[in-house]
Backbone of each chain as ProteinMPNN parsed JSONL, in Angstrom:
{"seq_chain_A": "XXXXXXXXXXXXXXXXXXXXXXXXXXXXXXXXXXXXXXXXXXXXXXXXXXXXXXXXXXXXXXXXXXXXXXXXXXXXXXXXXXXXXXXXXXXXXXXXXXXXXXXXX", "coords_chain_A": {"N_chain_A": [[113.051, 120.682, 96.365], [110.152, 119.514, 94.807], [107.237, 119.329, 96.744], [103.953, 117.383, 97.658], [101.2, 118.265, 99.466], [98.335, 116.634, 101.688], [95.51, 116.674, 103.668], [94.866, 113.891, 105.716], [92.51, 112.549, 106.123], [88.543, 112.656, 105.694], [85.931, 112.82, 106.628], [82.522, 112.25, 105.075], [78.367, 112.87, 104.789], [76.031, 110.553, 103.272], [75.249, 112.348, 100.458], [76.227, 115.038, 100.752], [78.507, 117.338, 99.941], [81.873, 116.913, 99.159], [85.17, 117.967, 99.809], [87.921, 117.626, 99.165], [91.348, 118.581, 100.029], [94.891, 120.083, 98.599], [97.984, 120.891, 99.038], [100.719, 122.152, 97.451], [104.612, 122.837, 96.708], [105.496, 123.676, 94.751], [105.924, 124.081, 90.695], [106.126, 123.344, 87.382], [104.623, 121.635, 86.231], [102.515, 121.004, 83.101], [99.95, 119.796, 83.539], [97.638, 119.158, 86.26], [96.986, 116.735, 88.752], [94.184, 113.965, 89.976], [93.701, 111.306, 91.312], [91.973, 108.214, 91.946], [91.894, 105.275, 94.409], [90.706, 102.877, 95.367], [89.826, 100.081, 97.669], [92.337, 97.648, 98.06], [92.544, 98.232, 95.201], [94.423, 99.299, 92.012], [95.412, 102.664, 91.046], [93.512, 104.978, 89.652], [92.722, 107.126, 87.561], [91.526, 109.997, 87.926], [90.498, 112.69, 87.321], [92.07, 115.968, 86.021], [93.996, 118.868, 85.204], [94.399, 121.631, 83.387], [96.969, 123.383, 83.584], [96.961, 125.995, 83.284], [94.534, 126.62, 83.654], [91.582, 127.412, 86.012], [89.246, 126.122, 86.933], [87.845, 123.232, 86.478], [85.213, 121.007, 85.84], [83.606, 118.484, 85.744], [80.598, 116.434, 85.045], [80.131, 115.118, 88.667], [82.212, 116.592, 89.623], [84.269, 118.599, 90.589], [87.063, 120.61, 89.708], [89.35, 122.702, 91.374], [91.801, 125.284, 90.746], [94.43, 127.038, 92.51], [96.75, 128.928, 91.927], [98.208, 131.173, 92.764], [98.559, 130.88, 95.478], [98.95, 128.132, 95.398], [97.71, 125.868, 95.437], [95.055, 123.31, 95.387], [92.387, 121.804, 94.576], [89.362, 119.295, 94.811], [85.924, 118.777, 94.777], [83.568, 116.424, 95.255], [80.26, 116.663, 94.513], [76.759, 116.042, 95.75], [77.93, 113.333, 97.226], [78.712, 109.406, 97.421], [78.229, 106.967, 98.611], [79.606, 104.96, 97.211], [81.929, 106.189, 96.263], [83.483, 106.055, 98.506], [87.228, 105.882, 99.128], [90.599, 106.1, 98.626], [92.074, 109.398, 97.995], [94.022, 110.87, 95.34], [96.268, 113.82, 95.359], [97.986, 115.166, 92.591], [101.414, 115.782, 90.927], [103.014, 115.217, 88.012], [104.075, 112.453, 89.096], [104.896, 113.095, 91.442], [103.148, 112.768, 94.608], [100.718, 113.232, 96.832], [99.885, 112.243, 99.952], [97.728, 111.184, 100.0], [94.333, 111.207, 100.763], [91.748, 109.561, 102.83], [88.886, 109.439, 102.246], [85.861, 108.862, 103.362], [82.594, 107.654, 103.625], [79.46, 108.492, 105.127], [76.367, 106.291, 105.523]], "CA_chain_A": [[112.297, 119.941, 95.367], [108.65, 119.953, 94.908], [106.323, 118.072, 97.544], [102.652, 117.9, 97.611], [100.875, 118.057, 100.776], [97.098, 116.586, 101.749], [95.101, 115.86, 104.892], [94.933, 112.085, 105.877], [91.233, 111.662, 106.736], [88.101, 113.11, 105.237], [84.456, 111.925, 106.742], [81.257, 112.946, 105.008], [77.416, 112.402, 104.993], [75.742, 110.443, 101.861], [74.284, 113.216, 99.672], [77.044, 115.9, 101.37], [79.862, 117.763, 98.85], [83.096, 117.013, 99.548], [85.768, 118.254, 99.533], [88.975, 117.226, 99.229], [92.668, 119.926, 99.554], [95.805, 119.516, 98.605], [98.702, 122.44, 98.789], [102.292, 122.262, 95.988], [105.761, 123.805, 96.947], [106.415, 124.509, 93.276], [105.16, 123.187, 89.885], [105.987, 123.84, 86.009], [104.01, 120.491, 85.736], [101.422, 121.21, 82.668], [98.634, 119.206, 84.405], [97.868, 118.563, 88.013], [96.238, 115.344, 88.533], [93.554, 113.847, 90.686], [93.528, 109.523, 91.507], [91.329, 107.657, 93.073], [92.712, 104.28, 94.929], [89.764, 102.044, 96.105], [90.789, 99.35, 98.19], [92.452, 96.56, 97.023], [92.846, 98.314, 93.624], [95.645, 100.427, 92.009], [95.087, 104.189, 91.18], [92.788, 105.152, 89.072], [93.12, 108.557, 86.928], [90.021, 110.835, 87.846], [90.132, 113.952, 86.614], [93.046, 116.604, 85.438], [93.445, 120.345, 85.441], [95.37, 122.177, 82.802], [97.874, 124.443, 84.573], [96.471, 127.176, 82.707], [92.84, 126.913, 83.957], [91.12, 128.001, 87.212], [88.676, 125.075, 87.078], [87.118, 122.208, 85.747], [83.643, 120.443, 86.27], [83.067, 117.137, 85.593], [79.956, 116.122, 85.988], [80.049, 115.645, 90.087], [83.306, 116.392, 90.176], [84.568, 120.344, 90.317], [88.751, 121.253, 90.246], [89.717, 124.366, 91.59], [93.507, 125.703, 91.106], [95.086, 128.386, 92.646], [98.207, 128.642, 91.193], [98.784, 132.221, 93.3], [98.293, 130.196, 96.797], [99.976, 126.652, 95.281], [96.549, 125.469, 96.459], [94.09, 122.653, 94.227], [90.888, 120.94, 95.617], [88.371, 118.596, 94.26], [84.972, 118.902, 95.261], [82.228, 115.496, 94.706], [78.345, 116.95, 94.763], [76.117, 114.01, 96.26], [78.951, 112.133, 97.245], [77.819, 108.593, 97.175], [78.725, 105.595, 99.508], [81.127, 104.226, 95.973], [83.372, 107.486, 96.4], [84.649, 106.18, 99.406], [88.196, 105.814, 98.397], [91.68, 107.287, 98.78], [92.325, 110.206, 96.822], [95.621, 111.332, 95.354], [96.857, 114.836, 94.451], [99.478, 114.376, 92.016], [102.195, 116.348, 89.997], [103.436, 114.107, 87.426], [105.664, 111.662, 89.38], [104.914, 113.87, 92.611], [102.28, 112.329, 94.722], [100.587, 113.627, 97.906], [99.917, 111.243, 101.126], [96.267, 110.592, 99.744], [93.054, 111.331, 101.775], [90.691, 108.828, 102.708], [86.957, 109.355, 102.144], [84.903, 108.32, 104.692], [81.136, 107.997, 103.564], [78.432, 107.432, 106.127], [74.842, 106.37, 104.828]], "C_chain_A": [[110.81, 120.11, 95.551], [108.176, 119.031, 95.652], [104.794, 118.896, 97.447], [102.005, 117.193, 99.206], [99.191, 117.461, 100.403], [96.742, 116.263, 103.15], [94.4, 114.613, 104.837], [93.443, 111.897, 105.839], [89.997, 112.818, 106.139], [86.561, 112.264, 105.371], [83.184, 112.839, 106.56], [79.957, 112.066, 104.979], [77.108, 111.875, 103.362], [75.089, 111.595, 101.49], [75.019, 114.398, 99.935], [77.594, 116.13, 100.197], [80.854, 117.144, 99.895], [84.41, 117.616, 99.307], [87.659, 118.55, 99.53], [90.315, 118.007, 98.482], [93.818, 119.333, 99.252], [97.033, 121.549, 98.188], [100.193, 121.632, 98.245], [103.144, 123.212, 96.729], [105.875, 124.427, 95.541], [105.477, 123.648, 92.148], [105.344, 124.082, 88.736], [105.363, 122.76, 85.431], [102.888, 121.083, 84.979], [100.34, 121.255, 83.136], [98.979, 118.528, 86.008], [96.355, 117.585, 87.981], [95.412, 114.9, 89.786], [93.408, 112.21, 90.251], [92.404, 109.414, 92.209], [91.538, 105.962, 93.546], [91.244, 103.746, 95.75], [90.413, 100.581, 96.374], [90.961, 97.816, 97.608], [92.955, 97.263, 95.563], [93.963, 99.29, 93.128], [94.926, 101.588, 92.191], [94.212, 104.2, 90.139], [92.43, 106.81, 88.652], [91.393, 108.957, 86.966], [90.016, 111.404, 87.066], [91.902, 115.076, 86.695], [92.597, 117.715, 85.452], [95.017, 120.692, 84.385], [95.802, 123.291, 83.417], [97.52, 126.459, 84.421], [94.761, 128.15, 83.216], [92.757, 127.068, 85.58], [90.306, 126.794, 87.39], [88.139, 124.728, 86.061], [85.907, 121.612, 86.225], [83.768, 119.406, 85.309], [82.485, 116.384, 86.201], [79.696, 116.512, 87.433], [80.985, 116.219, 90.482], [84.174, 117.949, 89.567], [86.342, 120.657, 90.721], [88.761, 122.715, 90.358], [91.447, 124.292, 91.748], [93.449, 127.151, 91.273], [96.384, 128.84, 92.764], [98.963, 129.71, 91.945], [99.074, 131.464, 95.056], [98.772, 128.504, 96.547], [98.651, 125.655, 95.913], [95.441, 124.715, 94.846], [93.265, 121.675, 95.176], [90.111, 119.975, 93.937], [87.07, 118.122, 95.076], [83.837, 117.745, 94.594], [81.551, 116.136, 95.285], [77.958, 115.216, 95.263], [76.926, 112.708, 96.416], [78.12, 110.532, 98.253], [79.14, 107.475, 97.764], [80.19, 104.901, 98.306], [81.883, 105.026, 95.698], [83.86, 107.112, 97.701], [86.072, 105.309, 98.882], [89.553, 106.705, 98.83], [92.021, 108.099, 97.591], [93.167, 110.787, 96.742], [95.704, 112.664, 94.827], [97.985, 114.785, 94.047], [100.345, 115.733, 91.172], [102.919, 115.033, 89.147], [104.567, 113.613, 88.112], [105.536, 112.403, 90.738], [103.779, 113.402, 93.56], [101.467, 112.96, 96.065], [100.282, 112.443, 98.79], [98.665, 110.566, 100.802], [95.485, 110.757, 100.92], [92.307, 110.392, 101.451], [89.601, 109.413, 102.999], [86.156, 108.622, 102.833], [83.237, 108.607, 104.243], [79.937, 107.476, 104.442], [77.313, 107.361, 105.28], [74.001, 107.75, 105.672]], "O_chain_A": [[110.353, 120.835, 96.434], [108.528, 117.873, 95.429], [104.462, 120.071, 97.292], [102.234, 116.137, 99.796], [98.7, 117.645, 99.289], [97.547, 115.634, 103.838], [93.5, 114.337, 104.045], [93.16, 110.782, 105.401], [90.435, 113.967, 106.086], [86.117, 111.412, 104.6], [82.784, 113.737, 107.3], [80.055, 110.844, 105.088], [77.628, 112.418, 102.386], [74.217, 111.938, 102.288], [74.49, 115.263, 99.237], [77.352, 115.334, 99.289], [80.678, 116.944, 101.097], [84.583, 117.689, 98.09], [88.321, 119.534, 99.861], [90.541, 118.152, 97.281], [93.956, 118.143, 99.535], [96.896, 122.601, 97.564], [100.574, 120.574, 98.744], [102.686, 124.203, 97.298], [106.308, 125.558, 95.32], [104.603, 122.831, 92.438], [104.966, 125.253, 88.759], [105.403, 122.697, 84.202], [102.094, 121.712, 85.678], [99.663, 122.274, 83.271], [99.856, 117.885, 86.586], [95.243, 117.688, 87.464], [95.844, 115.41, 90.82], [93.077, 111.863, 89.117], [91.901, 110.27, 92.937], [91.158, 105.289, 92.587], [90.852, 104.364, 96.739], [91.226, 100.011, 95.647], [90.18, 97.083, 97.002], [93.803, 96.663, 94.902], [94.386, 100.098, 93.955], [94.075, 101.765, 93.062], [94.176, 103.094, 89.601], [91.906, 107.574, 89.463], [90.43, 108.485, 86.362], [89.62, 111.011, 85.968], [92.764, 114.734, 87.505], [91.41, 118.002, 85.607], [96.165, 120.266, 84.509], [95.004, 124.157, 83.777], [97.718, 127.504, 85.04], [94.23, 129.26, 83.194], [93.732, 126.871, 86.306], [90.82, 126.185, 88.329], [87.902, 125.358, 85.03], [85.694, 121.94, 87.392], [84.035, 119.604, 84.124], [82.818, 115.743, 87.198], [79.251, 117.615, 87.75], [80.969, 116.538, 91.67], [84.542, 118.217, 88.423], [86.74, 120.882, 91.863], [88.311, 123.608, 89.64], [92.141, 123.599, 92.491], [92.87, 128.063, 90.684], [96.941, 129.082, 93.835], [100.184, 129.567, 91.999], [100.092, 131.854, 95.627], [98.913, 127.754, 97.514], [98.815, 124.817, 96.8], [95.18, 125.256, 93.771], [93.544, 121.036, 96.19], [90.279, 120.025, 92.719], [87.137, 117.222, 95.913], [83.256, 118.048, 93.551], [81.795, 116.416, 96.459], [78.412, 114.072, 95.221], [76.754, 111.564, 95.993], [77.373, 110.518, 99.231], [80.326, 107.288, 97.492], [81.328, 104.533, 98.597], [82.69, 104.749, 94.812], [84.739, 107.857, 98.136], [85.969, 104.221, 98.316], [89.479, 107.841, 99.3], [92.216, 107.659, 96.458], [93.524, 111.427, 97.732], [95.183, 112.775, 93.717], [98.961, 114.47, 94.728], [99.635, 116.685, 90.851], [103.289, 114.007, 89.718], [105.719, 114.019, 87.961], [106.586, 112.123, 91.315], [102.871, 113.992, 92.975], [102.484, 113.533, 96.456], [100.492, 111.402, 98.166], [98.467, 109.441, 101.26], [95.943, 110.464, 102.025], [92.023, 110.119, 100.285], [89.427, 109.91, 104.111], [85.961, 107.462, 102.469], [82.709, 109.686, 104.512], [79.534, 106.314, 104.466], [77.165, 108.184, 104.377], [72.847, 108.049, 105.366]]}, "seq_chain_B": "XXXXXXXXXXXXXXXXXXXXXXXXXXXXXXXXXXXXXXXXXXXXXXXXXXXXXXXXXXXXXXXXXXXXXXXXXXXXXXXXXXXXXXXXXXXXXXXXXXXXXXXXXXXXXXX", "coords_chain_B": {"N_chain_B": [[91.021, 99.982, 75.993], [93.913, 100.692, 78.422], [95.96, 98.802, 79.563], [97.515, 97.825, 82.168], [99.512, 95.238, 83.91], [100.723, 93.538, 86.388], [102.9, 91.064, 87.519], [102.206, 89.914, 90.232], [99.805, 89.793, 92.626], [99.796, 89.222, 95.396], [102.815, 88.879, 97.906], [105.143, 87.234, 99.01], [108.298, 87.332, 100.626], [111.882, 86.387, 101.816], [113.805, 88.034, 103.933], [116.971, 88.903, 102.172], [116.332, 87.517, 100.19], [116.785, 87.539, 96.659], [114.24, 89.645, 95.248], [112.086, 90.025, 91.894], [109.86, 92.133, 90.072], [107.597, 92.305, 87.861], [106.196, 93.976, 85.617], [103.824, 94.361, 82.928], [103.148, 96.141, 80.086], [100.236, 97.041, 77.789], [99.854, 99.146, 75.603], [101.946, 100.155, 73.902], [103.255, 102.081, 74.906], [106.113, 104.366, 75.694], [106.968, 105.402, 78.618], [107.527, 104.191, 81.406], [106.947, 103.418, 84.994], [107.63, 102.994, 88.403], [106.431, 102.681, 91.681], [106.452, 103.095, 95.021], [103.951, 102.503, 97.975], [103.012, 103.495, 100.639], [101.799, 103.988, 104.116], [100.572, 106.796, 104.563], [103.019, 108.085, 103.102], [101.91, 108.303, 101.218], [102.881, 108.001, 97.535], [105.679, 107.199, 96.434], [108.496, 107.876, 94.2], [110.561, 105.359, 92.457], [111.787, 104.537, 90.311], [112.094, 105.552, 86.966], [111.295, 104.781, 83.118], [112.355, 105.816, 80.426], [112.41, 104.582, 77.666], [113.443, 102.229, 75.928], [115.808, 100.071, 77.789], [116.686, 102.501, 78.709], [116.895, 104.447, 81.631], [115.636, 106.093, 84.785], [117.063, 107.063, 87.904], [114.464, 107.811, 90.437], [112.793, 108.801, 93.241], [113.648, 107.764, 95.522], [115.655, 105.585, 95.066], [117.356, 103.699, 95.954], [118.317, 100.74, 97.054], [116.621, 99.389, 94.902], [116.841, 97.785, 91.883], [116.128, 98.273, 87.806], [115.166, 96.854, 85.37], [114.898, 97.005, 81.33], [114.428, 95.705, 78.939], [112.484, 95.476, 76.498], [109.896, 96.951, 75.023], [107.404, 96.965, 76.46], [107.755, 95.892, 78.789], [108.287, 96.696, 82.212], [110.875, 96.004, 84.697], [111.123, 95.317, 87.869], [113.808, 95.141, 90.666], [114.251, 94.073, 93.391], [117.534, 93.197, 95.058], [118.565, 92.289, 97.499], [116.64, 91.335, 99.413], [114.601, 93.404, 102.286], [112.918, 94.515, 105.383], [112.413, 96.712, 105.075], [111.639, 97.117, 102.994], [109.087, 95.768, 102.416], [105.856, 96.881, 101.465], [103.644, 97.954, 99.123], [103.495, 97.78, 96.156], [103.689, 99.996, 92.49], [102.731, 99.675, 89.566], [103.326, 101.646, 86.637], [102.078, 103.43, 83.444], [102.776, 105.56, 80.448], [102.5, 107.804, 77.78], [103.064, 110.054, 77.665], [105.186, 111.499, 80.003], [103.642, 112.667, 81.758], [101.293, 111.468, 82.14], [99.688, 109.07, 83.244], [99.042, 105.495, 83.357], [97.935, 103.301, 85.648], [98.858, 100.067, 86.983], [97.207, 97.027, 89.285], [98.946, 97.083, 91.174], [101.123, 94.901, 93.489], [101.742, 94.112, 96.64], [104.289, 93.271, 98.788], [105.458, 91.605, 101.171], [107.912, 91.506, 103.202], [109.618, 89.078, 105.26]], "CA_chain_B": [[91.708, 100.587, 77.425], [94.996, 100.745, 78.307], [95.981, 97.775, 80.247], [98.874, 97.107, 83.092], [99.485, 94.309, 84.889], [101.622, 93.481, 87.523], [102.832, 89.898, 88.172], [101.247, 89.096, 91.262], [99.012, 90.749, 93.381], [100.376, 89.141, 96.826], [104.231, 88.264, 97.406], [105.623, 87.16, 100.631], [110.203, 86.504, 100.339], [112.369, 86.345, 103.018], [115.337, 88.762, 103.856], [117.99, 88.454, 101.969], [116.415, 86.965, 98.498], [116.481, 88.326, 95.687], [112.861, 89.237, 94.447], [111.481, 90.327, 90.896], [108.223, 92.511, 90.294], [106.966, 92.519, 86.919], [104.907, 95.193, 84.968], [103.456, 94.767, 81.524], [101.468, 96.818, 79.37], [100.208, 96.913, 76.225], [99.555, 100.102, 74.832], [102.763, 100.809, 73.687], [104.245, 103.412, 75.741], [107.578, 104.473, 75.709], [107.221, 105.747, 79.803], [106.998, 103.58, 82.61], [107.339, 103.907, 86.186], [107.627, 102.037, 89.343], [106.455, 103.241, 92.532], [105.941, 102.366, 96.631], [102.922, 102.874, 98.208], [103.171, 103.124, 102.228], [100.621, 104.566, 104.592], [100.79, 108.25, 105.31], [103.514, 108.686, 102.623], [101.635, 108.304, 99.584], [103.478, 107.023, 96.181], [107.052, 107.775, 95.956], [109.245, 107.262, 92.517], [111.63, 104.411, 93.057], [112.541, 104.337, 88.962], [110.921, 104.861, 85.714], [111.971, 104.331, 82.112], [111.419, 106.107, 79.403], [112.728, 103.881, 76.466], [113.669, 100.535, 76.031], [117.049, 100.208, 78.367], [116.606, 103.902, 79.591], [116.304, 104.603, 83.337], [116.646, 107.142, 85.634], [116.325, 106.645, 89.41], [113.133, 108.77, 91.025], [113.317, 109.39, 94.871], [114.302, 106.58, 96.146], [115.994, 104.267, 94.361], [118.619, 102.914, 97.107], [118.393, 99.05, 97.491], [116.477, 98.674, 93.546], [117.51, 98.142, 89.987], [115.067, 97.803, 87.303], [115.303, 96.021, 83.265], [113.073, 97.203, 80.417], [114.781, 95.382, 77.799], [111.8, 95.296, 75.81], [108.956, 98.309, 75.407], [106.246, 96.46, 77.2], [107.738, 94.951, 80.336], [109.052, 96.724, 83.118], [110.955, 94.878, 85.402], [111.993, 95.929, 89.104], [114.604, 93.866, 91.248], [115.073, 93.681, 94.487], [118.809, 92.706, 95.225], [118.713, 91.38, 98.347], [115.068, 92.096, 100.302], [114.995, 93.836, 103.607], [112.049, 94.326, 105.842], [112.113, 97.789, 105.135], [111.256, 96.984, 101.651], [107.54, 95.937, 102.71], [105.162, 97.599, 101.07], [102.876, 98.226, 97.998], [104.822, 98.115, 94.426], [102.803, 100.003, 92.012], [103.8, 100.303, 88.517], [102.579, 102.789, 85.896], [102.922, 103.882, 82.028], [102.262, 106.232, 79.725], [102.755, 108.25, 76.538], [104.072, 110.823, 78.225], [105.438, 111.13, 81.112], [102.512, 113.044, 82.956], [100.351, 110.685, 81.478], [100.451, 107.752, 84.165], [98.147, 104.533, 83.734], [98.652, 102.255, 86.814], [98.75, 98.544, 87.127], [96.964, 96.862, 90.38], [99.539, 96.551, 92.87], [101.644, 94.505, 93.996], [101.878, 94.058, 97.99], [105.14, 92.884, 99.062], [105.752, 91.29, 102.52], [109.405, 90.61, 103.457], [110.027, 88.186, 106.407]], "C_chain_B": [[92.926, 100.189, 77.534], [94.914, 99.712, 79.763], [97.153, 97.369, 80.696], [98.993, 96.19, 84.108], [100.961, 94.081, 85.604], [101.492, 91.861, 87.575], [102.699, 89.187, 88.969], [101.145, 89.908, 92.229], [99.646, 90.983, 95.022], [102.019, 88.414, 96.637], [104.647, 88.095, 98.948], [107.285, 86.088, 100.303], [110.598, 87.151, 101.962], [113.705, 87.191, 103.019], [116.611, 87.879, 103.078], [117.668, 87.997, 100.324], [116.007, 87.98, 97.609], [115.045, 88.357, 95.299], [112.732, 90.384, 92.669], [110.438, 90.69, 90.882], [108.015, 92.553, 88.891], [105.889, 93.313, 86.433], [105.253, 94.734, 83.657], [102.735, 95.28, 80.928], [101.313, 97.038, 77.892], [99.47, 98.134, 74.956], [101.101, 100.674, 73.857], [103.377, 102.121, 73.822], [105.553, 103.12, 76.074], [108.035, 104.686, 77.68], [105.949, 104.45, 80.833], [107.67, 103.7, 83.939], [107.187, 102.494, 87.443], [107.805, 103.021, 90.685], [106.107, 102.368, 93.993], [104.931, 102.842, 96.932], [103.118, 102.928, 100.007], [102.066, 104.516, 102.949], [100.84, 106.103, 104.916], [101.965, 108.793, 104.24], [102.868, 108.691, 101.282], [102.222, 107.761, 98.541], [104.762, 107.814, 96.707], [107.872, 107.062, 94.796], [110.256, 106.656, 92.77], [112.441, 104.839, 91.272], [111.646, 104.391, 87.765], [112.152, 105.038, 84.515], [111.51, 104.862, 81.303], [111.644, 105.8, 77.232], [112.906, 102.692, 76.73], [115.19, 100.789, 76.545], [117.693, 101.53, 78.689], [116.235, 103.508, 80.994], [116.378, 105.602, 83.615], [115.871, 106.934, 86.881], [115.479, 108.223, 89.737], [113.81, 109.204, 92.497], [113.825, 108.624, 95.77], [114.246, 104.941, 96.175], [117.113, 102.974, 95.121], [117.791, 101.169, 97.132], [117.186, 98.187, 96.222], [117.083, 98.636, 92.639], [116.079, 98.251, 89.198], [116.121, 97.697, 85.737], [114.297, 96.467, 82.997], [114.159, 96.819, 79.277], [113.9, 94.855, 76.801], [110.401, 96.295, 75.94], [108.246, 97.834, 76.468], [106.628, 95.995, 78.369], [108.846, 95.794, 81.258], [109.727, 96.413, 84.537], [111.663, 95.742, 87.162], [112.243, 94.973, 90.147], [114.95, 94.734, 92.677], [116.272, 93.026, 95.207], [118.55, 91.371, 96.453], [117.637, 91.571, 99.545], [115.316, 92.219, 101.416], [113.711, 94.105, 103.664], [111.401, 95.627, 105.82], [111.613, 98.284, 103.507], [109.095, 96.421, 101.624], [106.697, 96.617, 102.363], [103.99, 96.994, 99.332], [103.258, 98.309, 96.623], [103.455, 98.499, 93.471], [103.371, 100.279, 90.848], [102.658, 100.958, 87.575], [103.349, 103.286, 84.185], [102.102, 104.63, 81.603], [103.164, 106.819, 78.343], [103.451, 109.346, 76.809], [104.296, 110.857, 79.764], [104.339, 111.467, 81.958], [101.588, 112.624, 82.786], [100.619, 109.384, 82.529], [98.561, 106.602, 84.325], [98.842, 103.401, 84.845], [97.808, 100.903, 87.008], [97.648, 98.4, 88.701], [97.534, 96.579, 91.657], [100.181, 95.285, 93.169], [102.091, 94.538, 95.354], [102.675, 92.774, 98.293], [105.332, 92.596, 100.545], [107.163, 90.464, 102.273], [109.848, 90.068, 105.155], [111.421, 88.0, 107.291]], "O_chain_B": [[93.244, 99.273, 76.776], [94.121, 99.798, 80.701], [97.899, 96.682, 79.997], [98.519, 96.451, 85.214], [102.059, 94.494, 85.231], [100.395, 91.307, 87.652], [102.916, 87.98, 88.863], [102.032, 90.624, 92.695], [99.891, 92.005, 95.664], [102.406, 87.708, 95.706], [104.392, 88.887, 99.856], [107.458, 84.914, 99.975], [110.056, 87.881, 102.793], [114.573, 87.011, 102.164], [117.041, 86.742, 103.268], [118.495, 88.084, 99.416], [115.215, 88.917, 97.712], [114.512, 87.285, 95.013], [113.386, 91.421, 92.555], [109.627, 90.0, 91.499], [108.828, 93.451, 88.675], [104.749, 93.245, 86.894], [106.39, 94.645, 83.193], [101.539, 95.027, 81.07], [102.192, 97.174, 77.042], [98.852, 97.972, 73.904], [101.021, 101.697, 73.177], [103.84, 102.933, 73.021], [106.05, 102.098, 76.547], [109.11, 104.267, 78.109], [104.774, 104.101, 80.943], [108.848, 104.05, 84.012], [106.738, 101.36, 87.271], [108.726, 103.81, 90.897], [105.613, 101.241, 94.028], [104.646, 103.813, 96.232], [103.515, 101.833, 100.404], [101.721, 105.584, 102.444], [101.561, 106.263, 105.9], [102.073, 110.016, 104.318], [103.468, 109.142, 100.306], [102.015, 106.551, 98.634], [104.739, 108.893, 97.298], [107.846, 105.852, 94.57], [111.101, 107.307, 93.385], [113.544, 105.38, 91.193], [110.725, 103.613, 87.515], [113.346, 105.288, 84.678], [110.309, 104.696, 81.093], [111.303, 106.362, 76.191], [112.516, 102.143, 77.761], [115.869, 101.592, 75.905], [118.895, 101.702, 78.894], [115.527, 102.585, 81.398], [117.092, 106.352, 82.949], [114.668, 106.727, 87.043], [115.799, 109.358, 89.382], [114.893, 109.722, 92.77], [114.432, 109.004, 96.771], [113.664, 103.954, 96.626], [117.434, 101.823, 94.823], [116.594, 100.913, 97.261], [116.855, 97.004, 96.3], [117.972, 99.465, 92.448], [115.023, 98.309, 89.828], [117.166, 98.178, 85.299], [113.227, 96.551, 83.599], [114.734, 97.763, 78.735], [114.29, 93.875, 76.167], [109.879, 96.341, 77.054], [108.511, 98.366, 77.546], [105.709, 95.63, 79.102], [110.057, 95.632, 81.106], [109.022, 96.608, 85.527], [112.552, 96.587, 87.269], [111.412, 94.17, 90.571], [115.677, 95.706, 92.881], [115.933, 92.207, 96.06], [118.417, 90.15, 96.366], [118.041, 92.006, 100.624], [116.124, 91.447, 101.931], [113.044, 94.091, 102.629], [110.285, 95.861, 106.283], [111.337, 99.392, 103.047], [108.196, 96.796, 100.872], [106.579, 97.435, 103.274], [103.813, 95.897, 98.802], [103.174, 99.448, 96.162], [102.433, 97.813, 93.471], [104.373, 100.992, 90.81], [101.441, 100.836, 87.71], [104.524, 103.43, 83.848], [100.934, 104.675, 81.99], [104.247, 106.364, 77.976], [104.472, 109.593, 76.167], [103.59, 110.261, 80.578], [104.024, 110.687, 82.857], [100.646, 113.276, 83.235], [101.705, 108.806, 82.548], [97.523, 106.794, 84.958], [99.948, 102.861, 84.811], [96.598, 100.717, 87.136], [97.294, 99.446, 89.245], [97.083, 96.121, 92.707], [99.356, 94.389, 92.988], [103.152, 95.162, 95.366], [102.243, 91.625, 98.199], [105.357, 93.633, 101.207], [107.478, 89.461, 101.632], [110.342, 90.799, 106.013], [111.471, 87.169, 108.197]]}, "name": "protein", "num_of_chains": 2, "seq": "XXXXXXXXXXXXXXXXXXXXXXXXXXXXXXXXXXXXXXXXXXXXXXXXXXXXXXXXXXXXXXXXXXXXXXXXXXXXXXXXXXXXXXXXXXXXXXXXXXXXXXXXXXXXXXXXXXXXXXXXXXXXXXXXXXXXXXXXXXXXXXXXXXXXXXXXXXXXXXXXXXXXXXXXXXXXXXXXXXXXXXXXXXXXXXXXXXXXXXXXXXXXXXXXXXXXXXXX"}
């Protein structure tokens, strides 16, 4: 079946990129999905990548797929003390372990 | 905005009782979901619904049921709560299925 992998922990500087991996066994899922889970709160739908595309940019916030390597990232520019947060890579209904964001001042 | 709520944020039952989680939302979506949240595993799909008195169990559905006898409310039951049931209940809907708006959580403590 399909699982999505991520690493647990993720500590950067304020004003740093980040950049946050996630690697897919499989996937005819249209869109691959990106959460963000601040604490206390549910999930919260970031940003999306049509299965078709190589990347997206929004705003701070840059998707890369590599659909040959089963491999999708999301990169915040000037990541900012209110991005710390857990962040999910998702296949619809498929979820990965979520990375926490660690922002120092 | 599309708006899901969950019937209560904190829940603390004792082995053995039956508990109830409540999700409603009001966009009118036909797909809703119900998921766990636990540390290091991320979400996993207990059950979603994608009609009114449709189901189909997700990844692990062992020791729930769930009711959606009405578009807007999906309901997920705990039979008889076990300690291994502890966790995060998160529920979620959409228009289509890969479409997933999510409620705030529900954090379940069983005693």
């Amino acid at each position: 079946g399909e699982d999505v992998e991520q690493s647990l922990f993720l500590s950067v500087r304020e004003g740093d990129s980040s950049v946050i991996n996630c690697t897919y066994t499989d996937s005819s899922s249209t869109y691959l999905y990106w959460y963000k889970q601040e604490p206390g709160a549910g999930l919260q739908l970031l940003t999306y990548i049509f299965s078709n595309m190589d990347m997206k940019q929004d705003q701070r916030l840059t998707v890369l797929l590599n659909k040959k390597d089963k491999h999708l990232s999301l990169r915040i520019a000037d990541t900012q003390t209110g991005d710390s947060a857990i962040y999910f890579c998702a296949l619809p209904s498929i979820f990965g372990q979520g990375t926490t964001l660690q922002v120092k001042p | 905005d599309v708006k899901v709520t969950q019937s209560s944020r904190y829940l603390v039952k004792r082995t053995g009782e039956k508990v109830f989680l409540e999700c409603v939302q009001d966009m009118d979506h036909e797909n809703m979901f119900w998921y766990r949240q636990d540390p290091g595993l991320g979400l996993r799909l207990i059950y979603f619904s994608y009609d009114v008195k449709m189901k189909e169990k997700g990844d692990i559905p062992e020791g729930y049921s769930v009711s959606r006898e009405k578009k807007e409310r999906f309901s997920l039951i705990l039979e008889s709560a076990s300690t291994n049931q502890t966790s995060m209940y998160l529920c979620a809907s959409g228009l289509r299925r890969d479409e997933q708006y999510f409620g705030p959580g529900t954090r379940l403590t069983v005693t």
